[in-house]
N, CA, C and O atoms as a DFTB+ gen file, in Angstrom:
480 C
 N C O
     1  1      -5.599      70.209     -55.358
     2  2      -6.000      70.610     -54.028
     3  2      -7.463      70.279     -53.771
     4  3      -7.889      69.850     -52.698
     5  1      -8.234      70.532     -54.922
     6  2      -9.678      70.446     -54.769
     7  2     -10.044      68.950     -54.530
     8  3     -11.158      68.669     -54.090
     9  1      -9.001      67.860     -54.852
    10  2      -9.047      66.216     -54.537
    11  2      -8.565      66.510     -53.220
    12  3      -9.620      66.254     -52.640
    13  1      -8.065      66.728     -52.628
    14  2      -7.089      66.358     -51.627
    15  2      -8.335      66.664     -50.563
    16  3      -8.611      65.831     -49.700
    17  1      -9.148      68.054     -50.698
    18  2     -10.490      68.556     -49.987
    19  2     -11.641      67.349     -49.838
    20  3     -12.360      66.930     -48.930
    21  1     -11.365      66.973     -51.489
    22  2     -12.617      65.809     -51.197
    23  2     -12.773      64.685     -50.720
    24  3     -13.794      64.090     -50.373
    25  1     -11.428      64.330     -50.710
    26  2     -10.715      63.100     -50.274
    27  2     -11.193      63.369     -48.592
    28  3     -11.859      62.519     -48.000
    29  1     -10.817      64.481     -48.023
    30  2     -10.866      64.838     -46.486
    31  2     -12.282      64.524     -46.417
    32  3     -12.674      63.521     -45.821
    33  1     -13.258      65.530     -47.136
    34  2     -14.569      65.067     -46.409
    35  2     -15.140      63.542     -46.538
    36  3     -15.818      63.048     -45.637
    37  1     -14.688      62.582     -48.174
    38  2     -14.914      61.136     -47.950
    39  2     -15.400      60.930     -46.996
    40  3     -16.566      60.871     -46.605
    41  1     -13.855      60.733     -46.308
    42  2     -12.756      59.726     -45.023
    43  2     -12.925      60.441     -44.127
    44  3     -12.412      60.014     -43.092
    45  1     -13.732      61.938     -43.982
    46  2     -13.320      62.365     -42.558
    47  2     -12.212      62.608     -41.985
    48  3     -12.021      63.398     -41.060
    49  1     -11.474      61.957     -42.502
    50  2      -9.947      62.067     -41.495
    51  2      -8.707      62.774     -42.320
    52  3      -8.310      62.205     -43.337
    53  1      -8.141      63.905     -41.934
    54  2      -7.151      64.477     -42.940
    55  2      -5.949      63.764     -43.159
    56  3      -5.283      63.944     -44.178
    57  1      -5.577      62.840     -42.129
    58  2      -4.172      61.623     -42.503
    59  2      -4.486      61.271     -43.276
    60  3      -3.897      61.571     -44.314
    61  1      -5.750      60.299     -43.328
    62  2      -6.214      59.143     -44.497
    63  2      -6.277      59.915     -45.626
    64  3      -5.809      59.322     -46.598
    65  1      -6.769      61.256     -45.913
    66  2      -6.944      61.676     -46.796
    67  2      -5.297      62.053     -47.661
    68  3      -5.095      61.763     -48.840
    69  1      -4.273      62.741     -46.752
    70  2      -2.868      62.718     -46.966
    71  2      -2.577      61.796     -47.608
    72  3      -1.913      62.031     -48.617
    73  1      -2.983      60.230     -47.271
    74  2      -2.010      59.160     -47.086
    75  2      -2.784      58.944     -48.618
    76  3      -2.127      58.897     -49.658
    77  1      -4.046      58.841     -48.589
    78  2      -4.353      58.840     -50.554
    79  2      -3.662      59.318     -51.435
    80  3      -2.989      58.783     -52.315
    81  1      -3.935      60.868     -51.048
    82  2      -3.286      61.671     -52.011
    83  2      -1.780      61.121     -52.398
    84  3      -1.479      61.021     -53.588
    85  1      -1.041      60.841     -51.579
    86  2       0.399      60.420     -51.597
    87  2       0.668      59.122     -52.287
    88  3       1.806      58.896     -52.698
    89  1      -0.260      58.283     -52.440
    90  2      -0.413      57.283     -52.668
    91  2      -0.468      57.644     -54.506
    92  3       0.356      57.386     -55.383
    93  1      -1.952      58.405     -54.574
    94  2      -2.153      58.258     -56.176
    95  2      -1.142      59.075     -56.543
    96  3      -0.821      58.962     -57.726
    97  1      -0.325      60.145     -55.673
    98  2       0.494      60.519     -56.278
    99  2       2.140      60.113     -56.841
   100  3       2.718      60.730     -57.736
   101  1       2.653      59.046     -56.155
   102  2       3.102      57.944     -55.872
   103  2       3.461      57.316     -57.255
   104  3       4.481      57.354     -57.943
   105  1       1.946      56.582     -57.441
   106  2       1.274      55.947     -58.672
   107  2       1.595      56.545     -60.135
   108  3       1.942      55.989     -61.177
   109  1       1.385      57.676     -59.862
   110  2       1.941      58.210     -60.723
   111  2       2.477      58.755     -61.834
   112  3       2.133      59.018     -62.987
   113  1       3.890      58.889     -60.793
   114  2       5.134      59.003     -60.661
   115  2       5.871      57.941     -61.278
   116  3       6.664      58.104     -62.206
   117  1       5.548      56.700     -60.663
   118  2       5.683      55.161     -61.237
   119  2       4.947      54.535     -62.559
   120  3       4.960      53.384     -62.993
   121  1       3.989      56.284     -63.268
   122  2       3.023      55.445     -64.070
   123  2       2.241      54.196     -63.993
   124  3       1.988      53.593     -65.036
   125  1       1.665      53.568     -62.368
   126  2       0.726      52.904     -62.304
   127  2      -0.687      53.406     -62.872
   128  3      -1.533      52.851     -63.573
   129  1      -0.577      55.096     -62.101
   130  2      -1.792      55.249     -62.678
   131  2      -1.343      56.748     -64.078
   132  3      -0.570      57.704     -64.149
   133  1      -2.404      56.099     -64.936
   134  2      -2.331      57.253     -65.908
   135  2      -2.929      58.364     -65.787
   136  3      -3.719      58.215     -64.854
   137  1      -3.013      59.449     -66.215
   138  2      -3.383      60.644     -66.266
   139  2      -4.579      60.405     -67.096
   140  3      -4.521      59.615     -68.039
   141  1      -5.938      61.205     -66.725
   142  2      -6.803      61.115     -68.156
   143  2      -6.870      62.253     -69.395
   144  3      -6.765      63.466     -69.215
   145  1      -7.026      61.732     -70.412
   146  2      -6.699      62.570     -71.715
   147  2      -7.775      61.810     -72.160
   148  3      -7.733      60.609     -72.428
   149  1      -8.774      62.572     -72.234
   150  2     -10.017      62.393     -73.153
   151  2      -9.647      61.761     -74.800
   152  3      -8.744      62.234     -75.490
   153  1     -10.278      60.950     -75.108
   154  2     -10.234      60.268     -76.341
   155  2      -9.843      61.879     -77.212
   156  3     -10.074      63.059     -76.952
   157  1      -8.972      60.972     -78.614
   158  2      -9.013      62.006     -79.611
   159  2      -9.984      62.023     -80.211
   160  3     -10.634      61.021     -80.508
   161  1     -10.448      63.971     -80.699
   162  2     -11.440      63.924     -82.146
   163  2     -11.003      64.040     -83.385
   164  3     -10.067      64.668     -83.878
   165  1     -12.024      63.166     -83.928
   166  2     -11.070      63.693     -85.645
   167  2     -11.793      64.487     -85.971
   168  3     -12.996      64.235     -85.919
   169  1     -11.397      65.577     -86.370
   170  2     -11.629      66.801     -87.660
   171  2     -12.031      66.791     -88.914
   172  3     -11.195      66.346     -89.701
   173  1     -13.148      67.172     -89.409
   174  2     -13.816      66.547     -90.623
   175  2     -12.725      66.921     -91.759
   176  3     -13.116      67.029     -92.921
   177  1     -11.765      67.061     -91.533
   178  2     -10.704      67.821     -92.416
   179  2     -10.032      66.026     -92.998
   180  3      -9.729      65.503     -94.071
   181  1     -10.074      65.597     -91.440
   182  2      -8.606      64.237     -91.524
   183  2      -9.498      63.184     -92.769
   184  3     -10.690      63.445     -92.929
   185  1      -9.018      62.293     -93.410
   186  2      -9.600      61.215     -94.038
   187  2     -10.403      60.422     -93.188
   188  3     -10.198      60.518     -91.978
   189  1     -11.300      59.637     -93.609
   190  2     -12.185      58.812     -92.553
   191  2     -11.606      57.350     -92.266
   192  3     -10.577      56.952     -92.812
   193  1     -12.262      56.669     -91.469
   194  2     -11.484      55.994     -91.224
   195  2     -12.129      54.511     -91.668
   196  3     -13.343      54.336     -91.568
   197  1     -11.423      53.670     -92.063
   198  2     -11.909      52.488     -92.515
   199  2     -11.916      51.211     -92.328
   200  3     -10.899      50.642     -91.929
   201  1     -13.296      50.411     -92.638
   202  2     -13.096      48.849     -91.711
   203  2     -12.030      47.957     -92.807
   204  3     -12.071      48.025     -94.036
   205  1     -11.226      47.243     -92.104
   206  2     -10.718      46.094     -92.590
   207  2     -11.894      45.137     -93.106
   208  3     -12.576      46.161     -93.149
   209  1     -12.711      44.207     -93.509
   210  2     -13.682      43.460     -93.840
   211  2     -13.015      41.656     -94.644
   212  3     -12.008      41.457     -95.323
   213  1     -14.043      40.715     -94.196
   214  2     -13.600      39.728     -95.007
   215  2     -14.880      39.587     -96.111
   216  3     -15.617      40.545     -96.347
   217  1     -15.036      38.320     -96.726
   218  2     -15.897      38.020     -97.614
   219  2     -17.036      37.762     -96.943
   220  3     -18.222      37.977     -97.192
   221  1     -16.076      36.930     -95.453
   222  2     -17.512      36.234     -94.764
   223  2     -18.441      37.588     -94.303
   224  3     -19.507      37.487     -94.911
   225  1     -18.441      38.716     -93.530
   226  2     -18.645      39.608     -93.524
   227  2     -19.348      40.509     -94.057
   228  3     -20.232      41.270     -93.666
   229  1     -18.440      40.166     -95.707
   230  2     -19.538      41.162     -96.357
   231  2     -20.469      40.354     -97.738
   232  3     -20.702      40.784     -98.868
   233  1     -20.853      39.037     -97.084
   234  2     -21.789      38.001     -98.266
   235  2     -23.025      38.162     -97.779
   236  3     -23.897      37.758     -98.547
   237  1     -23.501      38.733     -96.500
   238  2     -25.207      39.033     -96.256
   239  2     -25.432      40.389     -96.756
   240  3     -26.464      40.811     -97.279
   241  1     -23.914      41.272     -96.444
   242  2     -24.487      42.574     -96.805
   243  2     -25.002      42.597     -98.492
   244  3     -25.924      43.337     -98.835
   245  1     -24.284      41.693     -99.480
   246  2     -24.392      41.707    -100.859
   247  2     -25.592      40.797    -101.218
   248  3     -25.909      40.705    -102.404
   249  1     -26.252      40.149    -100.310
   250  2     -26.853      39.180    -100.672
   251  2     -26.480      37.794    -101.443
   252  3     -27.324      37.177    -102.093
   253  1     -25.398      37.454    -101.332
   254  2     -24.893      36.369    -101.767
   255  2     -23.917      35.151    -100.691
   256  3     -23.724      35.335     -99.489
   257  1     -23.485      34.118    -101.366
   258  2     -22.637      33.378    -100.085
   259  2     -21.673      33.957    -100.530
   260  3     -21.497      34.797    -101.413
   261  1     -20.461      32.916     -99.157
   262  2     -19.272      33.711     -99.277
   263  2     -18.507      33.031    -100.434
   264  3     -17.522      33.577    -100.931
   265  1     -19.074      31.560    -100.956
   266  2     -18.149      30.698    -102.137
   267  2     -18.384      32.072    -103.030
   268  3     -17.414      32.505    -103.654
   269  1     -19.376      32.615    -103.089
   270  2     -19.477      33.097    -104.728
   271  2     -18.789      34.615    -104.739
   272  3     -18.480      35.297    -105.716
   273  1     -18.664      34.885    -103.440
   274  2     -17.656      36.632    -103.287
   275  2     -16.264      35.513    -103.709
   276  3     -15.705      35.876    -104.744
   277  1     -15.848      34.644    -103.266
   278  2     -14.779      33.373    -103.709
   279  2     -14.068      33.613    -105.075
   280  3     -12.962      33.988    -105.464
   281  1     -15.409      33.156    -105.678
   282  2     -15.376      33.015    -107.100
   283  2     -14.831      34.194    -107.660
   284  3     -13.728      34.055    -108.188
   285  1     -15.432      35.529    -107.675
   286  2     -15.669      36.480    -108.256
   287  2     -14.205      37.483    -107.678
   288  3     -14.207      38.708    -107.799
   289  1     -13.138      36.785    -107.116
   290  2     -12.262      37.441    -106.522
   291  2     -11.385      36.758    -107.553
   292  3     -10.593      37.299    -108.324
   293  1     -11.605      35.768    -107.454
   294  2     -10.506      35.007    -108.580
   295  2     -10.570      35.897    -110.835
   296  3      -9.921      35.912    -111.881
   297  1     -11.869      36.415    -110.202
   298  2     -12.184      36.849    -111.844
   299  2     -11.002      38.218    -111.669
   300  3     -10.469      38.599    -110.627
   301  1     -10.811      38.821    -113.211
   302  2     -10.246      39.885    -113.498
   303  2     -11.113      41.177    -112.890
   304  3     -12.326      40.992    -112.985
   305  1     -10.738      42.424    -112.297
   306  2     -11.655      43.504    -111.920
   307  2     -12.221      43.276    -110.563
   308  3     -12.714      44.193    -109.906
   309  1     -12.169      42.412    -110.272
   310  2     -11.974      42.406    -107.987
   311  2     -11.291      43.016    -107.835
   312  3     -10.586      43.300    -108.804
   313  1     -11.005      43.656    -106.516
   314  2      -9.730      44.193    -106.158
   315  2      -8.835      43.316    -105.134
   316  3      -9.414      42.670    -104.260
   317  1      -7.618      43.294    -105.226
   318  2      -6.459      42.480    -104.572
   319  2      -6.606      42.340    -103.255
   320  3      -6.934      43.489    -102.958
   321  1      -6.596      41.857    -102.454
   322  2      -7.105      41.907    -100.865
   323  2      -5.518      42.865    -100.388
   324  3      -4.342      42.704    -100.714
   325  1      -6.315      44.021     -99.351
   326  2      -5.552      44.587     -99.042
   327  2      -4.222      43.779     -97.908
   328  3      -3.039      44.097     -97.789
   329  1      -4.972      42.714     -97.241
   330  2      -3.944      42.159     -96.276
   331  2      -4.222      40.601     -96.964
   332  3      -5.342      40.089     -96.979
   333  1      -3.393      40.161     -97.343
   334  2      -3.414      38.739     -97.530
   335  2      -3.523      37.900     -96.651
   336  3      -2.798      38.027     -95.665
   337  1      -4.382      36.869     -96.716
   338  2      -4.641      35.605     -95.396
   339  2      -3.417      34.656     -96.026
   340  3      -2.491      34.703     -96.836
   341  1      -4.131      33.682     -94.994
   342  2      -2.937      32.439     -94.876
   343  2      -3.183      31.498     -93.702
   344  3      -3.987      31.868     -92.846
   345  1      -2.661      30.488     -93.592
   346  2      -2.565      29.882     -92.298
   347  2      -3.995      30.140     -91.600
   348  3      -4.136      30.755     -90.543
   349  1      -4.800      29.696     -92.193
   350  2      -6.192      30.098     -91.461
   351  2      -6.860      31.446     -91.647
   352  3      -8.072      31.656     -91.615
   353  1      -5.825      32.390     -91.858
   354  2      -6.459      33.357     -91.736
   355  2      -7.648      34.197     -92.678
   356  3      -6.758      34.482     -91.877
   357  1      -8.253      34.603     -93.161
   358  2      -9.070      34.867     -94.297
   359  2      -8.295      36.447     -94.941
   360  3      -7.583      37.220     -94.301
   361  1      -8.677      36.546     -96.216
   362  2      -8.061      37.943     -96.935
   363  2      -8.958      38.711     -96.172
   364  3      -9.844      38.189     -95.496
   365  1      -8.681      40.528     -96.281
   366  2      -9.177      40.978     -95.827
   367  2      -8.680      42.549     -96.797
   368  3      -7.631      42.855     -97.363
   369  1     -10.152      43.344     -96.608
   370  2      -9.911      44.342     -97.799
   371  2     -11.023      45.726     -96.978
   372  3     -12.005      45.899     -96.256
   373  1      -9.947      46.429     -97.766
   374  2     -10.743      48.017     -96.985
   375  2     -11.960      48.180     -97.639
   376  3     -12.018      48.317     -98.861
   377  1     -13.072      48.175     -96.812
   378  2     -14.971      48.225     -97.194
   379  2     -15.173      49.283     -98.199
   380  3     -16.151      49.191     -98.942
   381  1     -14.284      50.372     -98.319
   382  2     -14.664      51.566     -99.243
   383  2     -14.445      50.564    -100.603
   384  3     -15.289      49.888    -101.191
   385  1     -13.067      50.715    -100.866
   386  2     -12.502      49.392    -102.190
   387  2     -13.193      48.404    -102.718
   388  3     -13.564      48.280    -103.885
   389  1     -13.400      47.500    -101.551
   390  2     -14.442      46.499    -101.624
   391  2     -15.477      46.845    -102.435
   392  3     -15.564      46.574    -103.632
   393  1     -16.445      47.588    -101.619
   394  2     -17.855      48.643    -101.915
   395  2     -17.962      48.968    -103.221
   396  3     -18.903      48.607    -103.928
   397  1     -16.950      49.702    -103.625
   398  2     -17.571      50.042    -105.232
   399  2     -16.836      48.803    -106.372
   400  3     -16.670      49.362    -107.456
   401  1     -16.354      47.280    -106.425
   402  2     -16.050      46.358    -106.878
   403  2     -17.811      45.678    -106.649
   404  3     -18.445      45.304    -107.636
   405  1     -18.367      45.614    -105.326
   406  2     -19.707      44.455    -105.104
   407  2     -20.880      45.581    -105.288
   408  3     -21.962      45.049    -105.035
   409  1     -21.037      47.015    -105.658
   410  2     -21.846      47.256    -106.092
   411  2     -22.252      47.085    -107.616
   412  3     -23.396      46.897    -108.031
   413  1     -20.839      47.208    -108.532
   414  2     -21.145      47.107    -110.028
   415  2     -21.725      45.838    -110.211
   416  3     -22.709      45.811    -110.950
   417  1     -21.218      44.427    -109.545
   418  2     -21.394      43.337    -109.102
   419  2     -23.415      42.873    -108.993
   420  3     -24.242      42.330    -109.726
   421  1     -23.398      43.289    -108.090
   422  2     -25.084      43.346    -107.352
   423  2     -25.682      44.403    -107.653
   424  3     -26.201      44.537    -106.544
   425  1     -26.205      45.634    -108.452
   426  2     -26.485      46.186    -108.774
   427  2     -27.534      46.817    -107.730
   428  3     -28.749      46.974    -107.846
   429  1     -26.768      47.090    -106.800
   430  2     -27.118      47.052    -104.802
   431  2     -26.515      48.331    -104.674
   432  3     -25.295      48.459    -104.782
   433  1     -27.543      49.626    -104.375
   434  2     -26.228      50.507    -103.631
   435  2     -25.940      50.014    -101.988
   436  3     -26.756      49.564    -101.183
   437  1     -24.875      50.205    -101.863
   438  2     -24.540      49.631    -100.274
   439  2     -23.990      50.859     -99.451
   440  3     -23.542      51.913     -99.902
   441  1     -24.144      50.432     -98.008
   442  2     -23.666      51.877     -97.089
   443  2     -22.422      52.061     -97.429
   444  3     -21.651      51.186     -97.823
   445  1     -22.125      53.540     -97.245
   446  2     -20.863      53.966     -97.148
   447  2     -19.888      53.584     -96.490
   448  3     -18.736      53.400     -96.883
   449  1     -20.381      53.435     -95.329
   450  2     -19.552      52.599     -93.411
   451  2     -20.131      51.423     -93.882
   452  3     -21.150      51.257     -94.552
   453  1     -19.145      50.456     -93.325
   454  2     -19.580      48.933     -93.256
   455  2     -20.873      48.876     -91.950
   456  3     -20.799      50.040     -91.558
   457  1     -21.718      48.369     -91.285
   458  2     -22.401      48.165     -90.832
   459  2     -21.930      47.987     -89.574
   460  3     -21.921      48.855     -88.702
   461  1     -21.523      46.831     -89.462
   462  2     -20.485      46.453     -88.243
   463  2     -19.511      47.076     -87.496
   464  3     -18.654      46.633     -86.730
   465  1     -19.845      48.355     -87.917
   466  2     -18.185      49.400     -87.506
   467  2     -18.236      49.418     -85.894
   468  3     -19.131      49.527     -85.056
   469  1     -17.063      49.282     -85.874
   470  2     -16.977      49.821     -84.208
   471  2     -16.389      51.138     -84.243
   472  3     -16.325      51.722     -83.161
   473  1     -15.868      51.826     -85.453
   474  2     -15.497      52.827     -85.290
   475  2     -15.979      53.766     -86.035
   476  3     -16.071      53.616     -87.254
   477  1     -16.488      55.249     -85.201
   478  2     -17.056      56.091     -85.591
   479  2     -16.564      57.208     -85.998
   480  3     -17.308      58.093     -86.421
């Protein structure tokens, strides 16, 4: 109701304002328009959440190139890439996993979060 009020003073005009309301309501109905639901929070309870990462990615954070993260994947005691590449694609491995394999490595402590995170 309190839209339908504000809508009136906008537009001035209580049709136009009707003819909105009816409209987004309409919308919907039809699921054009969605409802808003504020992003979820996570609860320091849930597990955190983690970057996928490639070599290329993470060879500045270690200070090295990416041939030699290469190399050192092929040795015994890397860990297995969590998603296997192919067809272009590059391996790719969860940054926590990763993280404590290229610290014993580089004798580097490294961040906890990958750097690059988009997710917080």
């Amino acid at each position: 109701m309190r839209l339908l009020k504000f809508l009136n003073v906008v537009h001035g005009d209580p049709q136009t304002a009707k003819r909105l309301w009816a409209d987004a309501e309409a919308g919907l109905q039809r699921n054009l328009i969605r409802p808003y639901r504020p992003a979820p929070t996570r609860d320091e309870s849930s597990p955190p959440i983690d970057d996928l990462v490639t070599l290329s990615q993470v060879a500045p954070l270690v200070g090295r190139i990416k041939r030699t993260l290469e190399r050192w994947k092929m040795k015994p005691g890397f860990p297995k890439p969590d998603e296997c590449g192919g067809g272009g694609c590059a391996d790719r491995w969860y940054y926590s996993r990763l993280r404590a394999a290229l610290q014993s490595k580089v004798n580097r402590i490294l961040p906890e979060r990958f750097p690059g995170s988009r997710l917080r």
